[in-house]
Backbone bond lengths (Angstrom), bond angles and torsions (degrees), N, CA, C in turn:
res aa  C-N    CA-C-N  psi(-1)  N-CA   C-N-CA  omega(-1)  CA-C   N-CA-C  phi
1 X - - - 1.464 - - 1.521 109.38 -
2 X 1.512 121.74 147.09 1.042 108.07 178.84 1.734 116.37 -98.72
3 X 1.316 92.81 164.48 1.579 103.76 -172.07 1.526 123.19 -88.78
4 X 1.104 112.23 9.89 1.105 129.22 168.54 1.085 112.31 -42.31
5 X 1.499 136.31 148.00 1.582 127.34 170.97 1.647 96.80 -103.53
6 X 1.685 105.50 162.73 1.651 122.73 -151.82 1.576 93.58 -61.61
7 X 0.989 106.46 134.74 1.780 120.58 165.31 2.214 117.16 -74.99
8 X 0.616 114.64 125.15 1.519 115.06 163.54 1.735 104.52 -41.92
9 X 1.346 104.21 -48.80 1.905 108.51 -156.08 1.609 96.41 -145.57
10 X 0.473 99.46 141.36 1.932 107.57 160.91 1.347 105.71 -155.16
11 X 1.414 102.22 128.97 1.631 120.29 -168.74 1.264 105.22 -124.18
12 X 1.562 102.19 118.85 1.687 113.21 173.20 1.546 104.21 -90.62
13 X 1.114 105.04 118.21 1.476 126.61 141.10 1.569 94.49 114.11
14 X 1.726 105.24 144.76 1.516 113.67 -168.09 1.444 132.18 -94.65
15 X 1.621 107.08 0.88 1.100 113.73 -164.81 2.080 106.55 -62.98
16 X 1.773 86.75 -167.80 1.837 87.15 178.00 1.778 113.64 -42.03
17 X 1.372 120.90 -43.18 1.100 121.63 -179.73 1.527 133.77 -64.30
18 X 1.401 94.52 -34.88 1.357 113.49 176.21 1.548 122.57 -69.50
19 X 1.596 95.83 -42.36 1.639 115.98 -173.22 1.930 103.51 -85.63
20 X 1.002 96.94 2.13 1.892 94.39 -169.09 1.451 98.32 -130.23
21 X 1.442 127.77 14.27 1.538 131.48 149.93 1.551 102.56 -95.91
22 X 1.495 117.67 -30.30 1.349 115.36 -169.47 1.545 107.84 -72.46
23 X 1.026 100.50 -32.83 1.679 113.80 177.61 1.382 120.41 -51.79
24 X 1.789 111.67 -63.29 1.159 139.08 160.14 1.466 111.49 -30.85
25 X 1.764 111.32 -66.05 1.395 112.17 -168.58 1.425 113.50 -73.90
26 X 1.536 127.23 -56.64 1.133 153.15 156.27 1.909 81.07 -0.04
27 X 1.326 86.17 -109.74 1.492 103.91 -173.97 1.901 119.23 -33.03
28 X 0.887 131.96 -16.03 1.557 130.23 164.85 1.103 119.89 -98.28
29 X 1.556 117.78 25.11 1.325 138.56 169.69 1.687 118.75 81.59
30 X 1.049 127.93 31.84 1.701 134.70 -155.48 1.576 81.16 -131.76
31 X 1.738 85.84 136.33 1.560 108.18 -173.13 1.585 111.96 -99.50
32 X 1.350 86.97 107.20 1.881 106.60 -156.41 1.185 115.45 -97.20
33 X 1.121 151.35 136.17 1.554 164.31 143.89 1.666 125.21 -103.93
34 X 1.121 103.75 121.41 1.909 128.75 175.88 1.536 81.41 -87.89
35 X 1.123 110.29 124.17 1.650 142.18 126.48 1.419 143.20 -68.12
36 X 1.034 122.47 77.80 2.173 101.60 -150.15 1.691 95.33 -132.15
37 X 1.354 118.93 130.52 1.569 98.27 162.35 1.681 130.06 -103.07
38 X 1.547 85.78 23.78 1.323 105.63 -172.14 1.715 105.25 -108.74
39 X 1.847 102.32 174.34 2.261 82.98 162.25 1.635 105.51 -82.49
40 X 0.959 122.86 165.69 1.698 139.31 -172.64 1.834 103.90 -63.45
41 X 1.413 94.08 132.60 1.672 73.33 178.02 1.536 91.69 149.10
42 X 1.401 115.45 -52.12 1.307 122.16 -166.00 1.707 116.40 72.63
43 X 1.073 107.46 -155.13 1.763 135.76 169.70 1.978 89.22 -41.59
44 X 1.161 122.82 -53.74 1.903 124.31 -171.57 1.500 106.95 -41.02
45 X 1.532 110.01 -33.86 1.852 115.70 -169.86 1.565 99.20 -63.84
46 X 1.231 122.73 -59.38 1.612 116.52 179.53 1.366 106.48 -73.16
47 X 1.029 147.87 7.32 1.628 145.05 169.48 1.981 102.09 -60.94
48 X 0.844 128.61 138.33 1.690 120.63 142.35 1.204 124.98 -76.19
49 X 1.271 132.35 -55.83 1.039 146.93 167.47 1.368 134.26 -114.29
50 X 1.418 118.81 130.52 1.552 101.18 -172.35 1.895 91.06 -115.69
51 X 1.496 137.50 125.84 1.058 126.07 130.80 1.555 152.89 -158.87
52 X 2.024 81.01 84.62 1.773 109.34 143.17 0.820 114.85 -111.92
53 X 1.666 158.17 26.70 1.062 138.96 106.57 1.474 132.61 -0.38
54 X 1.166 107.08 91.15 1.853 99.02 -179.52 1.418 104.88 -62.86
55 X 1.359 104.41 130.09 1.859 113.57 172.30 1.024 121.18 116.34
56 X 2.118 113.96 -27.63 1.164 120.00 171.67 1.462 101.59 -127.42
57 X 1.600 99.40 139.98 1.193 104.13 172.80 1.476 128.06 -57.66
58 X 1.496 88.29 -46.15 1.723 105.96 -163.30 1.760 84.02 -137.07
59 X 1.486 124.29 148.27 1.440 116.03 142.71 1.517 98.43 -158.08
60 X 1.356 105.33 -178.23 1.589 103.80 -168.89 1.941 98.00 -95.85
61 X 0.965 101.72 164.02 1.261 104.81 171.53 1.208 127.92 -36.30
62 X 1.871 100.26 -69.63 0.980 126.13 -169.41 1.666 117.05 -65.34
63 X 1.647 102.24 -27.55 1.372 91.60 -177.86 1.300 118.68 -93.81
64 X 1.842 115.20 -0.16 1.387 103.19 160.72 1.416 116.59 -83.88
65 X 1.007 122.94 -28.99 1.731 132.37 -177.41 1.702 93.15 -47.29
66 X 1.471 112.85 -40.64 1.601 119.81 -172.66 1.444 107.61 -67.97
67 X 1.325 117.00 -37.64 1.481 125.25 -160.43 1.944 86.78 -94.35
68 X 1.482 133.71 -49.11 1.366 97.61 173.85 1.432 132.51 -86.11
69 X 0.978 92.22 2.50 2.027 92.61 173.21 1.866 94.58 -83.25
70 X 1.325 134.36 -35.68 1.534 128.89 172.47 1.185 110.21 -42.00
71 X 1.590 117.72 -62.32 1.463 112.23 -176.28 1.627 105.16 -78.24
72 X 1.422 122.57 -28.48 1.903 96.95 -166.10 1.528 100.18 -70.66
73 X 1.383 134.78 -27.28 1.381 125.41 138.33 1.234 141.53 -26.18
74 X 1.379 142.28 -37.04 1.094 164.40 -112.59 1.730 107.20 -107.38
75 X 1.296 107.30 -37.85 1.588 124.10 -170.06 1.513 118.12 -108.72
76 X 2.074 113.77 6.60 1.471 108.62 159.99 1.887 100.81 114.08
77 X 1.372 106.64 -10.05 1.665 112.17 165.46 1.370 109.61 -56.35
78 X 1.597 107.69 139.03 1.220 104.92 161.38 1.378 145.59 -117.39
79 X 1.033 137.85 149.13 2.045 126.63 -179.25 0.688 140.00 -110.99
80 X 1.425 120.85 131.18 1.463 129.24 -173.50 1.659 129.02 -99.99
81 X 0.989 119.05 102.97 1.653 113.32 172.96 1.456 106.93 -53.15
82 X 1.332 130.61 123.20 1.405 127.07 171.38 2.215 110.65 -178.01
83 X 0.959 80.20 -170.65 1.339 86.33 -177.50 1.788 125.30 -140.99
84 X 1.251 105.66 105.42 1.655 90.95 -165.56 1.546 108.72 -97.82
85 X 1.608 92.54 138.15 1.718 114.24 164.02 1.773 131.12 -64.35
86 X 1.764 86.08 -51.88 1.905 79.93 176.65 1.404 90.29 -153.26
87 X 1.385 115.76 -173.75 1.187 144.35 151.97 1.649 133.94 -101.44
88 X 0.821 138.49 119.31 1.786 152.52 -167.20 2.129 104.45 -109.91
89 X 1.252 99.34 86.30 1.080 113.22 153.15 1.612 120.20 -52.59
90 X 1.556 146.39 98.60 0.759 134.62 175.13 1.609 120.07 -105.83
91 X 1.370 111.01 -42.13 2.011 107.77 170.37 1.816 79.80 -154.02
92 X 1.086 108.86 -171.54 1.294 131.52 -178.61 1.634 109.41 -83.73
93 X 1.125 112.31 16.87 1.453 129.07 -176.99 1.963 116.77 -153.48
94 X 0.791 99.90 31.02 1.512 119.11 177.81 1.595 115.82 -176.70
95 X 1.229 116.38 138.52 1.772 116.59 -172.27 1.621 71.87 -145.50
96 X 1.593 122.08 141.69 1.954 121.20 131.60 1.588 97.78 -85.48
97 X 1.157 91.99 167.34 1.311 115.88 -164.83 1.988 88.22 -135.32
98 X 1.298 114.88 102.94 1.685 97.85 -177.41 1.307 109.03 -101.23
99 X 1.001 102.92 137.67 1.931 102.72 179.78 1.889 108.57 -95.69
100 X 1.400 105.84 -176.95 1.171 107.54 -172.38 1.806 115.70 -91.18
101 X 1.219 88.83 -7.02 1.810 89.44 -176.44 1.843 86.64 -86.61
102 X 1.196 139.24 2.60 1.257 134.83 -160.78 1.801 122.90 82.27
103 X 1.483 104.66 -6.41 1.199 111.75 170.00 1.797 121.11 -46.05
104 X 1.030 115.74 135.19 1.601 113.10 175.74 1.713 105.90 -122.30
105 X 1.140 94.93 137.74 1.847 101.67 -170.21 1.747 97.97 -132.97
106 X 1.393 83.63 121.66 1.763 89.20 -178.15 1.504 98.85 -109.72
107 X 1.233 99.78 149.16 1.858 147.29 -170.54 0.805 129.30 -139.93
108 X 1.213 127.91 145.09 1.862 147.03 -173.20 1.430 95.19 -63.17
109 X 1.541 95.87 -77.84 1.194 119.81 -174.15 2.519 114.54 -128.98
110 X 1.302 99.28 157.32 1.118 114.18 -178.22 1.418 121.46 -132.78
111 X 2.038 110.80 129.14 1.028 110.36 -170.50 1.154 111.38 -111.56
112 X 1.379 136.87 117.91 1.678 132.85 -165.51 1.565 95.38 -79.50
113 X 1.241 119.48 149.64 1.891 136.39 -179.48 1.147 112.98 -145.95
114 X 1.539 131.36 11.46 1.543 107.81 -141.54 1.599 92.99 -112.53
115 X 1.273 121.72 47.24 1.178 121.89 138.19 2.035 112.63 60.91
116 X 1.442 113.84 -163.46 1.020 119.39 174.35 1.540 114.82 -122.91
117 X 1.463 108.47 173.95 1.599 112.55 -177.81 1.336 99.22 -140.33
118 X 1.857 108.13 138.75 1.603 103.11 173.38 1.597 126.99 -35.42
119 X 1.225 101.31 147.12 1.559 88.49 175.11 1.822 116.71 -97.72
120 X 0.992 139.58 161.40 1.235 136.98 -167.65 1.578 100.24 -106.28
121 X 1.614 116.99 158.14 1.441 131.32 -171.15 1.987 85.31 -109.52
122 X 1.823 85.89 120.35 1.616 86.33 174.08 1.750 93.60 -100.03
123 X 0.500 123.83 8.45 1.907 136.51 -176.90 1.646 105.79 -78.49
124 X 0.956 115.38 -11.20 1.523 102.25 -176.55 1.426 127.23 -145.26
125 X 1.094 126.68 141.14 1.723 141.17 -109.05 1.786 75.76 -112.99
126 X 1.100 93.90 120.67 1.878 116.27 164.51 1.598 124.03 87.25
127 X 2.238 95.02 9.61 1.454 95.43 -157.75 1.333 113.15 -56.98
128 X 1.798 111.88 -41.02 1.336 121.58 -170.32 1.597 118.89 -60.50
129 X 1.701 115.60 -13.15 0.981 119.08 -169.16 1.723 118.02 -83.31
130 X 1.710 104.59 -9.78 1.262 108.51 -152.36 2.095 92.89 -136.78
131 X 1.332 111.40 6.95 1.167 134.53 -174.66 1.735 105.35 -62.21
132 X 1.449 121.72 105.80 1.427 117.03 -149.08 1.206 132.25 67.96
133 X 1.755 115.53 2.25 1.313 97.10 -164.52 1.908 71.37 -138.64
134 X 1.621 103.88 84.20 1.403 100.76 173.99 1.950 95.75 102.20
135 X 1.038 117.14 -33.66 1.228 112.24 -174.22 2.485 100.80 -108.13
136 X 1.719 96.58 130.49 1.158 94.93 170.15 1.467 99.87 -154.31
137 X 1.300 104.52 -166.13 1.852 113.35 -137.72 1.786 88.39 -130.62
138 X 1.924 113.99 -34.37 1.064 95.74 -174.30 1.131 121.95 -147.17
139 X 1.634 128.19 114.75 1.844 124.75 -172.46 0.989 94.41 -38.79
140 X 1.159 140.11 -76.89 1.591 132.56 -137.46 1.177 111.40 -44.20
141 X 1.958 109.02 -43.58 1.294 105.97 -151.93 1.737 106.76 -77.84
142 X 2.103 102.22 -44.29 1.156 82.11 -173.35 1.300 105.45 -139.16
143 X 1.056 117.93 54.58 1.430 162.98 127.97 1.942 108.95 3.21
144 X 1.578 116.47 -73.57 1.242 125.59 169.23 1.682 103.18 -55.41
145 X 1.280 120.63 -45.86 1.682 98.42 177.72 1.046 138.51 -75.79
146 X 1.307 110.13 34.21 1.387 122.24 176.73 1.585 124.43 -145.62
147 X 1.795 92.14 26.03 1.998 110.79 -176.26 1.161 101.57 -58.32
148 X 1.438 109.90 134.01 1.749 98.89 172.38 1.084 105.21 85.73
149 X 1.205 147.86 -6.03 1.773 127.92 171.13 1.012 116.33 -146.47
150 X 1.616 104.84 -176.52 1.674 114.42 -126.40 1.298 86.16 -96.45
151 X 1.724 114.09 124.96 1.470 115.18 -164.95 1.716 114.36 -133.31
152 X 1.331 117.93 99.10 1.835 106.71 -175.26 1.616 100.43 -98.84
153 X 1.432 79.31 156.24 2.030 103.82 172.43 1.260 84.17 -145.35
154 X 1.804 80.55 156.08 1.723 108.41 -156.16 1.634 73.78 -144.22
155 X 1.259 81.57 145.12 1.712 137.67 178.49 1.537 120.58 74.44
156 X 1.577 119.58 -176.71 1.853 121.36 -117.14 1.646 72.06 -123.30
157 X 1.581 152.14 -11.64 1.289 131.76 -166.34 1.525 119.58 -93.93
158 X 1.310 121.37 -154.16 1.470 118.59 -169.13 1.481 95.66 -92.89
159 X 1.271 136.43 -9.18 1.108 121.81 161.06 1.577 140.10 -92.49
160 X 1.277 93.03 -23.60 1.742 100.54 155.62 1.302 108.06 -59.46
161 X 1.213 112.09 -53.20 2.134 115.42 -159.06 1.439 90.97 -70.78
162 X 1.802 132.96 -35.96 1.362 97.80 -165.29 1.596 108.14 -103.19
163 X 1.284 100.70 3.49 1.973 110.86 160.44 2.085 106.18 -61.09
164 X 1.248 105.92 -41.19 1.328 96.38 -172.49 1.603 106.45 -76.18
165 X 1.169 105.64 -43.83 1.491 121.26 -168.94 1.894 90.57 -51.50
166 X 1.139 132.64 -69.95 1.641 140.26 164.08 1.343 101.43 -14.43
167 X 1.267 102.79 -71.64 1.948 100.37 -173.46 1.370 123.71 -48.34
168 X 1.232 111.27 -26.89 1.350 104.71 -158.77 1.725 111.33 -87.34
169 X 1.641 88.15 20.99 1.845 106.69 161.04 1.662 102.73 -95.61
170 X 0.835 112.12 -1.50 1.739 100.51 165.08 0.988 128.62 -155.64
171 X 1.768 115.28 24.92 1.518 123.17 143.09 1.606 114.83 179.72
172 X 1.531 123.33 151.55 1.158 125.73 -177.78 1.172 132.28 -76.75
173 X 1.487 111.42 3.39 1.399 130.28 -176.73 1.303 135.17 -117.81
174 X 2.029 94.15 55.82 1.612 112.98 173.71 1.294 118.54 -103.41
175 X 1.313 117.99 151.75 1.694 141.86 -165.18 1.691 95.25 -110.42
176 X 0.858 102.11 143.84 1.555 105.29 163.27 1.744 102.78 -142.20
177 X 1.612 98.47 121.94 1.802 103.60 -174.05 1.357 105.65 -117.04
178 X 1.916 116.89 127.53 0.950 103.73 -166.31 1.494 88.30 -124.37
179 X 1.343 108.45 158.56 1.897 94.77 -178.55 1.417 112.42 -95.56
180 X 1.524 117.13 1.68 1.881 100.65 166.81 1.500 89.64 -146.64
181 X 1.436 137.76 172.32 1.042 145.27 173.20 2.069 128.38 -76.66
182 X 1.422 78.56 12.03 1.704 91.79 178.68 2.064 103.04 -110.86
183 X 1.467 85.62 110.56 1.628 100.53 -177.21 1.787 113.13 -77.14
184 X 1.088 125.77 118.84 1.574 122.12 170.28 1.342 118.48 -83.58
185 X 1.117 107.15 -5.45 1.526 115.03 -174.09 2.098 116.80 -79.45
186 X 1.351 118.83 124.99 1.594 123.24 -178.14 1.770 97.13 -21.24
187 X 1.596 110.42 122.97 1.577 126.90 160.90 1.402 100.54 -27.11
188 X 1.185 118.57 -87.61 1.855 124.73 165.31 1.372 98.58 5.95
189 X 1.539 109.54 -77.00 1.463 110.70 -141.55 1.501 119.07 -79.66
190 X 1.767 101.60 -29.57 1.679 123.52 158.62 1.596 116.99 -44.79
191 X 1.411 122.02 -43.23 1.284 140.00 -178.01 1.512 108.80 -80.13
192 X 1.497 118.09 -36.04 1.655 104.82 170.43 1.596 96.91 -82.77
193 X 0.680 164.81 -13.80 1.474 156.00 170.05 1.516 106.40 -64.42
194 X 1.047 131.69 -68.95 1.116 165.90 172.08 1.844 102.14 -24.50
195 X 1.294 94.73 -63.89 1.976 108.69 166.87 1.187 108.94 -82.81
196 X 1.428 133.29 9.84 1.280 121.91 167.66 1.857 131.31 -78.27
197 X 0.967 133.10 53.33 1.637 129.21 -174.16 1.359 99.32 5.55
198 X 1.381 143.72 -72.06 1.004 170.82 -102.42 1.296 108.09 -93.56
199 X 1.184 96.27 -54.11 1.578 116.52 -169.70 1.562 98.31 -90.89
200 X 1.814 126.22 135.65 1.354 101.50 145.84 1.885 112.24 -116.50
201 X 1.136 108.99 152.69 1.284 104.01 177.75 1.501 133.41 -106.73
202 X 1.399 125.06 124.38 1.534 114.18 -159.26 1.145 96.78 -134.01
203 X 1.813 113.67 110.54 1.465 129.41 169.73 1.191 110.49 -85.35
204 X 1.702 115.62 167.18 1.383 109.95 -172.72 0.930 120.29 75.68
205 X 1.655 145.82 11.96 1.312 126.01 -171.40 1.879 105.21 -144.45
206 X 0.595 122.54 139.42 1.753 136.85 -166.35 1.775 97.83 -99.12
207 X 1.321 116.11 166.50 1.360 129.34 174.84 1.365 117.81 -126.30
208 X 1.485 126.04 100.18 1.433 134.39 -151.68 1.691 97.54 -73.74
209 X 1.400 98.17 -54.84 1.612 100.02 -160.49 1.729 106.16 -153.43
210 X 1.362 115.22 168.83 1.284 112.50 170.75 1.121 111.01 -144.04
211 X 1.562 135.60 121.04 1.570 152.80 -162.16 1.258 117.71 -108.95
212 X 1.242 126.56 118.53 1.663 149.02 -168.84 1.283 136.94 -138.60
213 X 1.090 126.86 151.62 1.882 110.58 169.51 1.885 83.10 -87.35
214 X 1.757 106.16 -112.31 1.231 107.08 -155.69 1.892 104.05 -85.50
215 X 1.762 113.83 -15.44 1.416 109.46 171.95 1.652 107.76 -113.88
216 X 0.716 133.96 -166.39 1.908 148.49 -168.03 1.388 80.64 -96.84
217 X 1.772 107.61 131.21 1.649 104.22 162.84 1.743 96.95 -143.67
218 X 1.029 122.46 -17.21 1.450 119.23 153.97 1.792 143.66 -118.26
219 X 1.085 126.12 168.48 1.460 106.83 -179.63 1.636 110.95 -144.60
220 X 0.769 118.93 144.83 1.795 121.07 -166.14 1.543 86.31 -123.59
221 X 1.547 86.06 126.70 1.614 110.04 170.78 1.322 109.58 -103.87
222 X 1.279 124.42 145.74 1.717 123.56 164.83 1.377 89.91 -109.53
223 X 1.269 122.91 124.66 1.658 138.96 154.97 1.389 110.00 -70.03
224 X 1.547 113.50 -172.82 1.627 111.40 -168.32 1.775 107.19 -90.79
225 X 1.486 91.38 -26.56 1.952 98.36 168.25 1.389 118.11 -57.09
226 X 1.366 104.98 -18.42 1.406 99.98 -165.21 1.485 129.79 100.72
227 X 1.601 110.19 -13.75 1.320 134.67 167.50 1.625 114.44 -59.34
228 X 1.454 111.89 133.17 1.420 103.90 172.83 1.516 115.73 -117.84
229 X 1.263 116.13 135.49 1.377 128.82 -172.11 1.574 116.25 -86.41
230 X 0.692 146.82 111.91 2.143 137.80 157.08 1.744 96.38 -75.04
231 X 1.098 95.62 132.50 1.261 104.77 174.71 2.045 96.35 -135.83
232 X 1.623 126.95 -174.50 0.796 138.05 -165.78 1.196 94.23 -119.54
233 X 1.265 111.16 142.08 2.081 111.96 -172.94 1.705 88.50 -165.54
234 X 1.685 88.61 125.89 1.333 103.12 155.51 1.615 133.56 -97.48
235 X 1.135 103.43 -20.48 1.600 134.44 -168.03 1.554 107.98 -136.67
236 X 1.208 95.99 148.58 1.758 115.59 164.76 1.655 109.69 -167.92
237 X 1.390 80.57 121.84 2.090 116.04 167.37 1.001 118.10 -94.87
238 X 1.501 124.02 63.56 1.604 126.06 174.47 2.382 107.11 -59.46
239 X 1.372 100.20 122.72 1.396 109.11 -150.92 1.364 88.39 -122.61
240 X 1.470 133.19 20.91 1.337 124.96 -163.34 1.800 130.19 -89.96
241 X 1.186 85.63 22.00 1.723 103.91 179.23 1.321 109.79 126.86
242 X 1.582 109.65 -179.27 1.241 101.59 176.55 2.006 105.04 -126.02
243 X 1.588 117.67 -164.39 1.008 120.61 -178.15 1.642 113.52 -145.32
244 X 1.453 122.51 126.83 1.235 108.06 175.28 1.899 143.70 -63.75
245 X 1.146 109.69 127.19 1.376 107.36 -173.70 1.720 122.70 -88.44
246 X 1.168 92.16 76.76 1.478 118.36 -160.99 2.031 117.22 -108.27
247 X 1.448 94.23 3.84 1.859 102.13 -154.53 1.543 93.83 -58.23
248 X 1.500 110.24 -56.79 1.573 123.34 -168.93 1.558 106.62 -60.30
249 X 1.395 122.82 17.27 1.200 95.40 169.10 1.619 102.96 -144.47
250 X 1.522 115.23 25.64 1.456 144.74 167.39 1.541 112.99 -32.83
251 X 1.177 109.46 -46.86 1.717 127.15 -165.59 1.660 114.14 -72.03
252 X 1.646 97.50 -9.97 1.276 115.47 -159.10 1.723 100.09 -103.93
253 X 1.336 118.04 -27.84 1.474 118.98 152.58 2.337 80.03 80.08
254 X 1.165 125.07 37.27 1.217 101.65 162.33 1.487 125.04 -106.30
255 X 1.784 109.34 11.12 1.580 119.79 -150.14 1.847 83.50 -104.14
256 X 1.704 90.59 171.11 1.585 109.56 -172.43 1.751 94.46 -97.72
257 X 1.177 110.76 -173.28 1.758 105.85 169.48 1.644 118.37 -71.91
258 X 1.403 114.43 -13.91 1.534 98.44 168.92 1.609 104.90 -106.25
259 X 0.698 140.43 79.46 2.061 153.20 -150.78 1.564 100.56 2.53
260 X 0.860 141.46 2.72 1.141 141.09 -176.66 1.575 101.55 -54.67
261 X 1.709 118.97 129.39 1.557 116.37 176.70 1.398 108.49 -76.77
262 X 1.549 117.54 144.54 1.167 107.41 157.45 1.741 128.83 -107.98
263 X 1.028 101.21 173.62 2.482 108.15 -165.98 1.232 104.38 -170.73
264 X 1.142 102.41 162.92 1.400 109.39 -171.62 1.680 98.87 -93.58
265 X 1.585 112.65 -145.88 1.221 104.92 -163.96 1.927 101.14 -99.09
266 X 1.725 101.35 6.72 1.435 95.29 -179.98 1.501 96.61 -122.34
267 X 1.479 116.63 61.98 1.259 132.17 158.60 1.871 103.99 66.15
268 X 1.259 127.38 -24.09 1.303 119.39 178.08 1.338 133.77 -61.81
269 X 1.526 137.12 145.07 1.251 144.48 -151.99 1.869 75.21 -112.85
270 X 1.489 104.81 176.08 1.056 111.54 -179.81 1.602 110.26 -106.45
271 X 1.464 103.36 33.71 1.773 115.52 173.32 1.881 95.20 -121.30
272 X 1.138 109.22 107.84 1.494 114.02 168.35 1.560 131.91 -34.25
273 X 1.158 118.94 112.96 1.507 101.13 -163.52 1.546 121.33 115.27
274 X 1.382 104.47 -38.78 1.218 107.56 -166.87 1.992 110.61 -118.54
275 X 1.420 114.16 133.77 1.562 98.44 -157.29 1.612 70.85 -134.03
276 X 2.094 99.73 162.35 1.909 94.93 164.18 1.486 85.86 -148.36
277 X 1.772 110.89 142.30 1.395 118.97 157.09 1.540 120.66 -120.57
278 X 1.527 94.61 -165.29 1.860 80.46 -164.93 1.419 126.62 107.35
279 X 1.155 134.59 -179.07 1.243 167.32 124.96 1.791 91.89 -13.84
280 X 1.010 126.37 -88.96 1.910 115.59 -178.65 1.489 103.23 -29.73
281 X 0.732 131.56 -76.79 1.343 143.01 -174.86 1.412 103.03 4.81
282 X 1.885 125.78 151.26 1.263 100.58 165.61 1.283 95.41 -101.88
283 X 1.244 115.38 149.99 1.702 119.86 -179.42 1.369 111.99 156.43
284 X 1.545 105.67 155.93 1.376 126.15 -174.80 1.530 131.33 -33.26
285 X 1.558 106.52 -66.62 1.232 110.03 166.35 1.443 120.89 -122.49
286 X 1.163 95.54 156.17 1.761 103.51 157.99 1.368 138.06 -147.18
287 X 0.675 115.42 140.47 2.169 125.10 -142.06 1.854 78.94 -168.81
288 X 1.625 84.45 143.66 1.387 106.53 176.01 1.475 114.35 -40.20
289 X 1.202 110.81 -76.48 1.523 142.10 -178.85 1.933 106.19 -41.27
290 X 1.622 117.08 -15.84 1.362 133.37 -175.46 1.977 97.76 -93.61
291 X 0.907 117.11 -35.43 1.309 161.25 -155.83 1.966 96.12 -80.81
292 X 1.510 82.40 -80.27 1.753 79.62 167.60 0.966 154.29 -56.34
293 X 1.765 103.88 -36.83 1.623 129.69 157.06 1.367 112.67 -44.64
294 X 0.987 101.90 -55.39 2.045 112.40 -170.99 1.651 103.65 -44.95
295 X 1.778 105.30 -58.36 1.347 110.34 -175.86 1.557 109.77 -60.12
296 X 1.397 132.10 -49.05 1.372 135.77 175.57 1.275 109.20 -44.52
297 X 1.741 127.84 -42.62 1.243 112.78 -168.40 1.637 98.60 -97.89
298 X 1.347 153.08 -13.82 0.736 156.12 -178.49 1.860 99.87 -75.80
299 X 0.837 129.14 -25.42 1.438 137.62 -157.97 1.567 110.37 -101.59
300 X 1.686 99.00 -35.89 1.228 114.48 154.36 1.576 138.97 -82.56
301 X 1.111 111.64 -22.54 1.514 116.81 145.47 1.128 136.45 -78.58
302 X 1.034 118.81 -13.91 1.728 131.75 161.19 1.670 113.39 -78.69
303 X 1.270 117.86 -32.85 1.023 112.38 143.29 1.766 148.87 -55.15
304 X 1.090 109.31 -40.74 1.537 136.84 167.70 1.635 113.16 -71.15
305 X 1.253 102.04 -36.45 1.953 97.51 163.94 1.372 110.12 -84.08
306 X 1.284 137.13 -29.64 1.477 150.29 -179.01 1.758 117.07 -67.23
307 X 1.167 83.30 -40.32 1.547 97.17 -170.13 1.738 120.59 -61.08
């Protein structure tokens, strides 16, 4: 167990939500801890560009993820690299928090953040075989290993269209596969794709399978005829939604049927003590700036029962 003495808040996961309750609490004097087993930033690190950001027009992902983990730091919070297993409801004034080395970290109260994770295509024949090896989740990250070659992303939202739009800093030979001809992705962002040479885009068409020795070197398209294409593929950005990362806190019975947590509108789960914002959240939208609110008011009601 760890020796830590009891925290006011401890907040798993670092993204905008996570890092902008820490801020909130941090600073109104509540003895705060970030939990993350990731770097800080969340879902923003693979972004290229973010701009709705109020204040910045344009910035890179990465360097706002840098600029809000500076300030949710700023007021005496502290962070932990780690990885958590479950949660331990004990009264409405104690939560453990268990980590994976077996560490246990006790808290007043606990704020879930931990966001979402790509979701994977179980639809297609050899994906798991070639999963990292030709297959990735994010331009930014690995983006340069794939200059110069023939590179598709699949699916119709703002993150497929602005995954391709990214690439086409390190080669002219992107596919964009959408499976019906109705785009979900911002008008804006449909229309720079669209004027891109670079990019070509092919709606209507599904991805049967992908064929390799030890990396991905081909890809079979099913079109809407029913015709199947081989094409040459070095890369694939499956972009097809995401999924909540909610398992470790299962025991706690606060999630909807797709793990999504549920709270009211002042961040609370219906287990005392324990609140989640963000991306988990169940709810309409999410945009950074949706993201932040949650943590601000969550940070602020944990304060107001504490106090």
């Amino acid at each position: 167990m760890s020796n830590e003495a009891m925290y006011d808040v401890v907040i798993i996961g670092a993204g905008p939500g996570g890092l902008n309750a820490a801020l909130y609490a941090s600073r109104s004097g509540l003895r705060t801890l970030i939990v993350e087993k990731e770097v800080p930033g969340g879902k923003i690190n693979s972004t290229s560009e973010v701009e709705n950001w109020l204040g910045f027009k344009k910035i890179s992902g990465f360097e706002l993820s840098n600029t809000l983990y500076s300030h949710a730091m700023a007021f005496g919070a502290k962070f932990k690299s780690a990885e958590i297993v479950s949660i331990k409801h004990v009264n409405p004034l104690l939560q453990e928090v268990v980590l994976k080395n077996g560490d246990i970290i006790s808290t007043k109260t606990v704020i879930i953040a931990t966001g979402l994770v790509n979701r994977k295509p179980t639809d297609i024949e050899n994906f798991a075989k070639f999963d990292k090896k030709g297959i990735s989740y994010c331009a930014v990250c690995d983006g340069p290993l794939f200059r110069g070659k023939n590179v598709f992303v699949l699916g119709d939202g703002n993150s497929a269209f602005e995954e391709a739009l990214y690439l086409t800093s390190f080669t002219d030979k992107i596919t964009l596969i959408t499976r019906s001809d109705k785009f979900y992705a911002e008008d804006i962002t449909v229309e720079k794709v669209k004027a891109e040479p670079r990019i070509t885009l092919i709606p209507n068409t599904y991805i049967k399978s992908l064929e390799g020795n030890e990396f991905v070197e081909k890809i079979n398209l099913i079109g809407k005829d029913g015709k199947i294409t081989t094409l040459d593929c070095d890369g694939l950005f499956p972009m097809i939604g995401f999924i909540p990362t909610s398992e470790f806190a299962k025991d706690l019975n606060i999630t909807n049927e797709k793990g999504y947590i549920k709270t009211n509108d002042k961040m609370q789960t219906v287990v005392e003590g324990i609140y989640a914002v963000g991306d988990i959240r169940d709810k309409e939208i999410r945009q950074i700036v949706t993201a932040a609110s949650d943590g601000a008011i969550a940070a602020k009601e944990i304060w107001n029962s504490l106090k």
